[in-house]
Legacy VTK file of the C-alpha trace (Angstrom):
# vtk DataFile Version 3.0
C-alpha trace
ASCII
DATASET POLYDATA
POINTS 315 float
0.000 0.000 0.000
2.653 2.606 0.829
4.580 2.019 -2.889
0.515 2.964 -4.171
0.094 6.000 -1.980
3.593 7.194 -2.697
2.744 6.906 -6.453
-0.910 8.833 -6.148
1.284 11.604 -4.449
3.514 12.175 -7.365
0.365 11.930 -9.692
-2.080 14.363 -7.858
-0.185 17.733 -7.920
3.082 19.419 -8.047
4.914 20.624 -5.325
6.174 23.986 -4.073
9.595 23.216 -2.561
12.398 26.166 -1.739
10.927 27.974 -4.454
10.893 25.330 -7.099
7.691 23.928 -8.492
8.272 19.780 -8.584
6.270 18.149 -11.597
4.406 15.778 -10.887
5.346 13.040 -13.228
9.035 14.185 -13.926
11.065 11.312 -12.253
14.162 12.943 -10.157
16.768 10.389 -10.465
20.207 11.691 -10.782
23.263 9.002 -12.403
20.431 6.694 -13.688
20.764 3.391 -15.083
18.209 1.190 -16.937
18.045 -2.799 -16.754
16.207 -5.067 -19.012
15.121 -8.035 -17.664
12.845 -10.450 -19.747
11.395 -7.654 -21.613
10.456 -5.193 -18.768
12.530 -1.994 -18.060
14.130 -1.343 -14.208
14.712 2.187 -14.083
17.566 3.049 -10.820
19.430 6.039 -9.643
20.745 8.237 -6.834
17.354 9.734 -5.494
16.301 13.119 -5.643
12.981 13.593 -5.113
12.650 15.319 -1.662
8.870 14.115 -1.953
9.715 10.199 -1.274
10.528 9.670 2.114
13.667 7.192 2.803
17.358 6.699 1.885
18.888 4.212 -0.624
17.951 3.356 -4.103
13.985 3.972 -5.841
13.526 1.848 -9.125
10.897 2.577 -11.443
9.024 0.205 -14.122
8.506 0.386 -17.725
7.365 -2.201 -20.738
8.167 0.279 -23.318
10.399 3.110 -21.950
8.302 5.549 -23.156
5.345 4.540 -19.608
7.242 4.454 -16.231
5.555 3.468 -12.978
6.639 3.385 -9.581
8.322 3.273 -7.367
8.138 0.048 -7.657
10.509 -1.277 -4.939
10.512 -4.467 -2.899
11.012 -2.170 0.463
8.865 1.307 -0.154
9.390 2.023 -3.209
13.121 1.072 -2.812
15.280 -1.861 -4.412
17.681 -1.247 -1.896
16.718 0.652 1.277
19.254 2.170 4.222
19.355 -0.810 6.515
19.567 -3.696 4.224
23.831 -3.093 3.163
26.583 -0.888 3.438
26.203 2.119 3.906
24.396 4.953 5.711
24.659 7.989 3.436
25.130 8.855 -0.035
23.415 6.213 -2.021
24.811 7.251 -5.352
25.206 5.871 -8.925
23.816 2.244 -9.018
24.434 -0.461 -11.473
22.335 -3.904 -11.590
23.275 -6.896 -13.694
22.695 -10.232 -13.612
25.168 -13.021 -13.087
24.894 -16.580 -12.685
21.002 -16.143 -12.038
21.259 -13.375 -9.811
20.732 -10.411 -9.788
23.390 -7.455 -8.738
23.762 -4.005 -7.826
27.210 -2.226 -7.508
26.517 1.111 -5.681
28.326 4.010 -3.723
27.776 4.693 -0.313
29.639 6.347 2.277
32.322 7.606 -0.493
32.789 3.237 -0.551
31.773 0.746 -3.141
29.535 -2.291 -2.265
27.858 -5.424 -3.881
24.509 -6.370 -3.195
22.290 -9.646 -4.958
18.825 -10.138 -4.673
16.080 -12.689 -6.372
14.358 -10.073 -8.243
15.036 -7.264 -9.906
12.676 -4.993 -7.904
14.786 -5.872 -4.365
14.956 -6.144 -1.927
19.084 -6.079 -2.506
21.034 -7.164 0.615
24.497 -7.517 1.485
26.554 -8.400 4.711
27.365 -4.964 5.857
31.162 -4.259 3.927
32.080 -2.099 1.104
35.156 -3.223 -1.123
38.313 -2.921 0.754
40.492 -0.080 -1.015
42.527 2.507 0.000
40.670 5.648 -1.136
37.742 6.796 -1.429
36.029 5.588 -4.341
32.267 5.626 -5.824
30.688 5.084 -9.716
30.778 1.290 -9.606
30.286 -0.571 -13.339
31.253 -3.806 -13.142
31.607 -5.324 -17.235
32.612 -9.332 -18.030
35.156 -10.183 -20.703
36.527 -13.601 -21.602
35.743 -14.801 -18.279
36.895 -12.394 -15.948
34.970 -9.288 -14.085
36.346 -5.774 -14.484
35.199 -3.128 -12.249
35.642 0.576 -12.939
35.276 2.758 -10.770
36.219 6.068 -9.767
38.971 6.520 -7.219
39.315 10.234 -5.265
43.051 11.038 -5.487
44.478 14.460 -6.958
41.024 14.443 -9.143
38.092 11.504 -9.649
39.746 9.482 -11.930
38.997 6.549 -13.533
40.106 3.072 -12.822
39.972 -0.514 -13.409
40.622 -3.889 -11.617
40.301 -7.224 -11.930
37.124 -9.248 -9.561
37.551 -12.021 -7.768
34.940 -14.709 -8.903
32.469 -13.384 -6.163
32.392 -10.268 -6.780
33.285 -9.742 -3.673
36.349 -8.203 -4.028
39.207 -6.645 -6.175
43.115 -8.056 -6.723
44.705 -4.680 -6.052
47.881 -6.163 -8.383
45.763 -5.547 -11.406
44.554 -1.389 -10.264
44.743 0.485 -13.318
44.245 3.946 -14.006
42.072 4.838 -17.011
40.727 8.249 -17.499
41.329 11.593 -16.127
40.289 14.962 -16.800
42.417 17.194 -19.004
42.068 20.500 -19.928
39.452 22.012 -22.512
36.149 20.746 -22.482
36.872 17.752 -19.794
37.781 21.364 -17.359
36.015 24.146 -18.508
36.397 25.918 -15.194
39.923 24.787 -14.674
39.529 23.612 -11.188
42.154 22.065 -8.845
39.871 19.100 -8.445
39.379 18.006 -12.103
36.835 15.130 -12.499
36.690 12.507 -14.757
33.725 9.986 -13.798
30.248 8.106 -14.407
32.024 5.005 -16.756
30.291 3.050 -18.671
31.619 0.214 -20.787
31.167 -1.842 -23.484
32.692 -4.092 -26.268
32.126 -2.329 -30.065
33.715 -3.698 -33.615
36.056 -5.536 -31.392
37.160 -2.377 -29.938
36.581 -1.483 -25.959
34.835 1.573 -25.600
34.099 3.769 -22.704
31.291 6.900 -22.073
32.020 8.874 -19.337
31.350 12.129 -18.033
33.719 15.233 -16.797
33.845 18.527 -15.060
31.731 18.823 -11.724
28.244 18.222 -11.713
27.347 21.482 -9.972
29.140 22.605 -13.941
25.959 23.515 -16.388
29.475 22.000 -18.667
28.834 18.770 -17.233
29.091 16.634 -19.996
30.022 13.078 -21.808
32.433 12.243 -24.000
33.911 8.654 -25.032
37.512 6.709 -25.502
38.372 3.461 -26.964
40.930 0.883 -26.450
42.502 -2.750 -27.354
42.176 -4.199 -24.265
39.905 -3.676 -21.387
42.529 -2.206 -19.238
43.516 0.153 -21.815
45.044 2.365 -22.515
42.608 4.387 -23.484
42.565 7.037 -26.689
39.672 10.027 -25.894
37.609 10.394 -29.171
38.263 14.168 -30.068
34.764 14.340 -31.443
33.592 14.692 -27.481
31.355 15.591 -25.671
28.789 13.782 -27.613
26.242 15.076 -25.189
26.188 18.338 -23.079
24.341 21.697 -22.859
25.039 22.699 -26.704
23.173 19.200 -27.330
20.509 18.502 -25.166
19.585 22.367 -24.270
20.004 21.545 -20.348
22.192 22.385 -17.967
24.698 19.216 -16.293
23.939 16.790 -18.921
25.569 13.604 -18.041
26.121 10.593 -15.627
24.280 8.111 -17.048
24.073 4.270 -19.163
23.794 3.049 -21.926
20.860 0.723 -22.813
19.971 -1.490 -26.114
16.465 -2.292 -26.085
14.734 -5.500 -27.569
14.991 -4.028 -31.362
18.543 -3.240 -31.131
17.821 0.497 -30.749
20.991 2.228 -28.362
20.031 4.962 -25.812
21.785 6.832 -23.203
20.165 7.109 -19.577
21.556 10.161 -17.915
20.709 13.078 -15.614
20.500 17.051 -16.043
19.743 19.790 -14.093
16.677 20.974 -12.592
16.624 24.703 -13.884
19.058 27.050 -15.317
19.343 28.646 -11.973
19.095 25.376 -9.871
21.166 21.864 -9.802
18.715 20.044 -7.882
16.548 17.974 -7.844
18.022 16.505 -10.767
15.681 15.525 -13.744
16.157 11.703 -15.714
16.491 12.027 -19.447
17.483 9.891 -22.045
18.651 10.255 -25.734
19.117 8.062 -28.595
22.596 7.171 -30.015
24.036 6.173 -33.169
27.047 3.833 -32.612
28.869 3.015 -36.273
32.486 1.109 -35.886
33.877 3.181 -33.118
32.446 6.547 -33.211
28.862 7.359 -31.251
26.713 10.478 -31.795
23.807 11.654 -30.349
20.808 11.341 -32.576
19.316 14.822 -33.522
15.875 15.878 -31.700
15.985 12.751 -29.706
16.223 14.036 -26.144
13.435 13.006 -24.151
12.593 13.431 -20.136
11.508 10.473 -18.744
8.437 10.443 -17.096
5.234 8.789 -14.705
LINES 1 316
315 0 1 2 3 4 5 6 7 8 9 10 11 12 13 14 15 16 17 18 19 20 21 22 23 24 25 26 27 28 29 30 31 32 33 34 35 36 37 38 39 40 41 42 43 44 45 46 47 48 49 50 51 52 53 54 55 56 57 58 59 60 61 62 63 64 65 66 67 68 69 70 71 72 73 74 75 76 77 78 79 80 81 82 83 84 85 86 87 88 89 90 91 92 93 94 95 96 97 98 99 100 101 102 103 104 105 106 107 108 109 110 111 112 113 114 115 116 117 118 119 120 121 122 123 124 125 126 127 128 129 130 131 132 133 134 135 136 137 138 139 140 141 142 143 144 145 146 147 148 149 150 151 152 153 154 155 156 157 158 159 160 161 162 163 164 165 166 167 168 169 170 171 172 173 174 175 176 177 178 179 180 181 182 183 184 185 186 187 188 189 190 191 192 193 194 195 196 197 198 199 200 201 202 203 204 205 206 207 208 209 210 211 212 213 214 215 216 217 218 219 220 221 222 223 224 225 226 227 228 229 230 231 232 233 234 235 236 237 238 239 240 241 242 243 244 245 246 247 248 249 250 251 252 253 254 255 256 257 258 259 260 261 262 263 264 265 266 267 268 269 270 271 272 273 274 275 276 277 278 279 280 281 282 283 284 285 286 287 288 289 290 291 292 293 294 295 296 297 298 299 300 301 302 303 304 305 306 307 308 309 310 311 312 313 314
């Protein structure tokens, strides 16, 4: 009953909130990612909407991607609530896969990175309580399988977010720290546009193209209306990694919105490739964050943004 009242809320009116006026069927979801599972759309992300009561991570539903419902969650709305893992704050950037029939979520918490499983896609995810041992701080989990073996990348915090990869351990469980590779960081021009002393390089995604590795990720801050994504390729999954020079393929100039990045990539059941990401909520204001997606073109190695394809996604 309380995943149906929550959802009648969001339907009924808008809300007034420290001067912004919430829509009420504009999902909030900041660093999104979508799942298919058996033909149904999971919809997950760092949660923004100050309406929905709760910490940890909302999913939303969808046949079509076009008709969201929700939240959907196992636990109020939530695949994975505050309570059931790691963690106790900032519940950021999920990813959810399925391995070995299983499902998975990688996710940031704390500034750590954790592993969750669950029996269905809608939660409730559980884990024993521990992040990934490392180091650092680290956060923006996307764990990719090659040939066998797991790959995590992830962002570490050191001089910068920068992007890295490592070799899993067959549960997932863990990372051998001999394989820690660095992959991506941000470089001047459009990956800086403010020229910060913190540059940041993060959000990866990754995937295998005309038998070329190929990364999305995003760069500047996210408080940055230049937040934006660009792409590199490699060889090998641990690189190294060539940045495409036609980047960003999606940012402001694109998409019209402010902080236009952080997101996933998703191939629906026709083949069709989209990208899942986040913008921000006004010109004026970062958040609540608003969920968008776009279509992409992906030819050989090079990826574009299809024209006029930006789309919010809504209830």
């Amino acid at each position: 009953m309380k995943q149906i009242s929550i959802y009648i809320v969001l339907l009924c009116f808008s809300v007034q909130l420290f001067g912004q006026t919430l829509s009420r069927d504009q999902i909030y979801l900041a660093d999104p990612t979508i799942f298919e599972d058996q033909g149904t759309y999971y919809l997950y992300g760092t949660k923004g909407d100050p309406r929905i009561e709760g910490e940890g991570f909302l999913v939303y539903r969808s046949n079509d991607l076009k008709n969201w419902e929700g939240p959907v969650g196992a636990k109020d709305g939530y695949a994975l609530k505050k309570g059931d893992g790691f963690g106790t704050k900032g519940f950021w950037a999920p990813q959810v896969f399925k391995y070995q029939s299983k499902y998975y979520m990688a996710y940031t918490a704390n500034e750590h990175i954790a592993i969750a499983t669950s029996d269905n896609p809608l939660g409730p995810f559980i884990n024993n309580g521990n992040a990934l041992k490392a180091d650092v701080r680290q956060i923006d989990p996307y764990v990719f399988f090659e040939n066998g073996k797991a790959y995590l990348y992830h962002v570490r915090l050191q001089d910068g977010n920068r992007i890295f990869v490592a070799e899993m351990t067959d549960d997932l469980q863990s990372i051998k720290p001999e394989t820690l590779t660095e992959c991506i960081n941000a470089e001047s021009g459009w990956e800086d546009t403010q020229e910060v002393k913190w540059p940041v390089a993060e959000g990866p995604t990754v995937f295998k193209q005309a038998e070329k590795y190929m990364m999305l990720y995003s760069a500047n801050d996210f408080r940055n209306p230049d937040y934006a994504v660009g792409y590199a390729i490699s060889d090998s999954p641990k690189g190294p990694w060539k940045k495409m020079k036609d980047s960003p393929i999606i940012s402001n100039k694109i998409t019209k919105e402010n902080g236009s990045g952080h997101g996933d990539l998703l191939h629906d059941q026709n083949g069709k490739s989209y990208y899942v990401f986040h913008t921000h909520f006004s010109n004026t204001k970062v958040a609540p964050r608003k969920t968008a997606i776009i279509s992409l073109h992906i030819e050989d190695v090079k990826i574009q943004a299809v024209k006029d394809s930006f789309k919010w996604l809504k209830l």
